[in-house]
Structures are given as structure tokens and as C-alpha cells.
N, C-alpha and C positions, 0 to 999 in steps of 0.2 A: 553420446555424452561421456566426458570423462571421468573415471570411477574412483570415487572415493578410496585414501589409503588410508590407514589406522592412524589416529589424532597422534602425536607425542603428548599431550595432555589430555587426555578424553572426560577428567572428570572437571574439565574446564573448557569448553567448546568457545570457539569463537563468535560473536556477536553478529558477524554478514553472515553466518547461516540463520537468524532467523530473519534477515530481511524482506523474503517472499510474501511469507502470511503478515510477517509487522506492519510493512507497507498496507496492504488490505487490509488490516482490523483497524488499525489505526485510522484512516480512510474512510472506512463505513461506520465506525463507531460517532467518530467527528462528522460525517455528513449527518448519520441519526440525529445528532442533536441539536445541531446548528438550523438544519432544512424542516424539521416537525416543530421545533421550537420556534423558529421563526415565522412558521404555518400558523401555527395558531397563535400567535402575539397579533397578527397581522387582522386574521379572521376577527379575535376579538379585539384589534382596534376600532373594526370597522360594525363589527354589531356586538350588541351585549347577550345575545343568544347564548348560552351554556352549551345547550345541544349543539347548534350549529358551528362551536367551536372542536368539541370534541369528537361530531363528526369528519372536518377538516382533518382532522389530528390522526385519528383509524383511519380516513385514506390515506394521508402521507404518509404513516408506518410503511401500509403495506406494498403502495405503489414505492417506493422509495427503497425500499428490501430486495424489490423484485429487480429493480432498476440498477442498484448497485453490484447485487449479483451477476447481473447478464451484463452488464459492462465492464466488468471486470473478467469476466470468462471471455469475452473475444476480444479483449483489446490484449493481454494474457496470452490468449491463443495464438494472435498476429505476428505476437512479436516470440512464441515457440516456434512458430512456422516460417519466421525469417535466422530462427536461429538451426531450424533442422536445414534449410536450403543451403547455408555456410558450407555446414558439416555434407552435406550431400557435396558441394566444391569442391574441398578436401580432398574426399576421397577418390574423387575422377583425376584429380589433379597428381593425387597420390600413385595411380595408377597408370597414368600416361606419362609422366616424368618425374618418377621418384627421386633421381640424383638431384635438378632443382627443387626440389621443396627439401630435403637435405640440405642445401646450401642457404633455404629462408632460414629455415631451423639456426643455421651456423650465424649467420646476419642478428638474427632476433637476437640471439643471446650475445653476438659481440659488442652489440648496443645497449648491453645490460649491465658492461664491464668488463666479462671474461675475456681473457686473452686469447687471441685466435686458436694456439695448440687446444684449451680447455673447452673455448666454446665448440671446435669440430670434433671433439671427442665425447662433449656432453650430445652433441646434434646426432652422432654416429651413433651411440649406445642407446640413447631415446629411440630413434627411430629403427633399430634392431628390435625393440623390446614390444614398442605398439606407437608407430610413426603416426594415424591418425587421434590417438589419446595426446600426445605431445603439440600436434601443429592445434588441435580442438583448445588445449589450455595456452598452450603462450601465445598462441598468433591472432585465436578467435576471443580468447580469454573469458572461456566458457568454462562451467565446473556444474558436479552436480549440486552445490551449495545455493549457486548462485542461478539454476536454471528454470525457465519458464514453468509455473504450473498451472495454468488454466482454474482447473478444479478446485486446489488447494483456493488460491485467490479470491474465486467464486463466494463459496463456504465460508472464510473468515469473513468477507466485505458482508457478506447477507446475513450471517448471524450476527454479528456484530453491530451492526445498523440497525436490525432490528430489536435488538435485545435493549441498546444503549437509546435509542427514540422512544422506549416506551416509558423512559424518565420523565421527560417533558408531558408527556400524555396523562399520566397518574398524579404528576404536580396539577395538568390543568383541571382535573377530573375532580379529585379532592378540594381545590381551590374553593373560596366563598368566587360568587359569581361577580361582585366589584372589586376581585382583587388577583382574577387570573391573569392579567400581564404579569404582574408585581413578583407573584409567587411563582408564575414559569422562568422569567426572567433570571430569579435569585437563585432557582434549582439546576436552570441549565448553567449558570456562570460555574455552579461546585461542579457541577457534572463532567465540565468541560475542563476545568483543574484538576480534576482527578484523574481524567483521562490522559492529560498531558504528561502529571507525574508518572503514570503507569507505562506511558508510552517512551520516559524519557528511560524510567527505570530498566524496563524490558531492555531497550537497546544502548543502555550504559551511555546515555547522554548528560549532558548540564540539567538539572531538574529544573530552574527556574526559567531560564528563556523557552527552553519547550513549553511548559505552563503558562506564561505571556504570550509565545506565537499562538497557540491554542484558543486560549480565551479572549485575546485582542481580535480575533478575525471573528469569532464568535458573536462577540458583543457587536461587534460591526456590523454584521448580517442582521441579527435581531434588530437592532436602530433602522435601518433600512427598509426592514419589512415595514417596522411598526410604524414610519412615517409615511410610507405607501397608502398603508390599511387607513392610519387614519385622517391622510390627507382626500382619498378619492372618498373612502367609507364603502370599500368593496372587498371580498376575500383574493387574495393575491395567492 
């Protein structure tokens, strides 16, 4: 993978460096609340059990934590593993005909702008200096910024989803027992705003349309359960 040089601004980093874990907390936070919340809207549409709602709710925590995590570490892993096999190309390629991949090099960047003499002179000096660092960024358009990390992914999607699910669970739990839709419902709507703001914040987005994508698909899920739950009158 291509190695980080020192920022020209370091005490301002840019925003696609936290893309990796943002994507996955974001991800698993919003699955925690939408997927448990909807759990037990659904449960207690369909019966007025207390318990049997908040049991519902403890398995979806935890199956749902565990599920996010491991789907997120090999779908993660798939795509490090199609990113190592590129770089593996690379360098066989770099090895068996260095002059042509010097001339992709020369190509990439005359299609970037520069004028022949600059771009065979920026292709020449690059690949003097670390030829598979050069063709890894402009050709595969790999960085360590932007590269696969299984583990990280993991870890944010599974603490996340389980941390941010156990909203809905403590709204149902505290709830009077004729008012646990009403009061999950209202706590997952803030939950889900809150999250949108922090997610739009983190990654220097529009604060309000992330907060509407957020909560609009939110609320849609829960409707959906809760029509299921209490149209059949089974836990979904």
C-alpha cells in the first residue's frame, strides 16, 4: 500500500481519511436503532407482554452486534483481498516489463493534463523513486487513507450498533406497558436525529438532509414493522 507523506496542513486533515470507520459506525449505529427498534414496536404490536417485548429487544441487541460485526469484517476483508491481488499485478507486471508500465504511468498523467515532456518526466522520476508506490496511487487509486481495514470496520459497526440499540431497549424497558410503541417510537425518531447530525458533522456534510435521510428511512422501517406486528398479531 502507498505510504503516507506528511499533510501540508496536519493540524487540518482531510475528511476521506475518516471514511473507513465513518461508513461502519454510521452503518451499525443506524442499523441498532432502526432494526431493535422496529423489533420491538412490532413484538408489542402484536402482544401486550412487557417481557416478551423486551426480551425480543436483548436478542436483537445482541444477535444484531454480532451480525454487523462479522459482516462487516468479510465483506471488508473481500474487498482488502481484491485490493492486495491488484497490487500483487503490479508488481509482476513491474517486473516483466518495466519500460511499459512507465509509459501507463506517462498515459495516466497525459490524461490528467500534463503535457507530454512533464507528464514522461513526472512517469520517469516517480518510478525511479518507488515505481509500484506510483502505479498503487494513480492507476489502482489506492492510498493508505482510503484502504481496506477488516478489523477497524468490524469494531466501529459492532460497538456502535450495540451501544446506539440499547436506546430503544431502555426507552422500552422504562416505558408504562400501554405506551411502549408511542415512547420507543418518539426516542428512536431523537436517536436517529442525533445520529444523522453527528454523522453529517463528523464528515463535514449538509446537517439537515443527512438528518431527514436518516430519520425518513427510520420511520419507514418502524411503520412497516409495526403494521406487520399488528396486522398478523405475531413477533416479526
Amino acid at each position: 500500500m502507498v505510504t503516507s507523506t506528511a499533510s501540508a496542513h496536519p493540524d487540518d486533515p482531510h475528511y476521506v481519511t475518516r471514511t473507513g470507520w465513518l461508513r461502519a459506525a454510521v452503518l451499525g449505529a443506524n442499523d441498532g436503532i432502526i432494526s431493535v427498534a422496529s423489533l420491538i414496536i412490532g413484538v408489542a404490536a402484536a402482544t401486550p407482554d412487557p417481557a416478551a417485548v423486551l426480551v425480543a429487544g436483548v436478542a436483537a441487541l445482541m444477535a444484531g452486534a454480532m451480525s454487523m460485526a462479522a459482516g462487516e469484517y468479510i465483506s471488508v476483508s473481500s474487498q482488502a483481498d481484491s485490493e492486495q491481488a491488484d497490487i500483487r499485478r503490479e508488481q509482476e507486471a513491474l517486473a516483466q516489463t518495466p519500460a511499459a508500465e512507465e509509459d501507463e504511468l506517462r498515459a495516466i498523467y497525459r490524461a490528467r493534463g500534463l503535457s507530454a515532456e512533464t507528464a514522461a518526466a513526472v512517469a520517469r522520476e516517480l518510478t525511479a523513486i518507488d515505481p509500484l508506490a506510483a502505479h498503487v496511487r494513480d492507476e489502482l487509486g489506492l492510498s493508505d487513507h482510503l484502504a481496506a481495514r477488516p478489523l477497524q470496520a468490524a469494531l466501529a459497526s459492532g460497538v456502535t450498533f450495540s451501544t446506539v440499540a440499547a436506546v430503544p431497549l431502555v426507552a422500552a424497558w422504562l416505558a408504562p406497558a400501554d405506551a411502549i410503541i408511542m415512547v420507543v417510537v418518539a426516542v428512536s425518531i431523537a436517536a436517529l436525529a442525533i445520529l444523522g447530525a453527528l454523522g453529517a458533522k463528523a464528515g463535514a456534510a449538509p446537517l439537515v438532509p443527512a438528518m431527514l435521510r436518516v430519520v425518513g428511512w427510520g420511520v419507514f422501517a418502524m411503520a412497516i414493522t409495526a403494521a406487520v406486528g399488528r396486522l398478523f398479531g405475531v413477533s416479526v
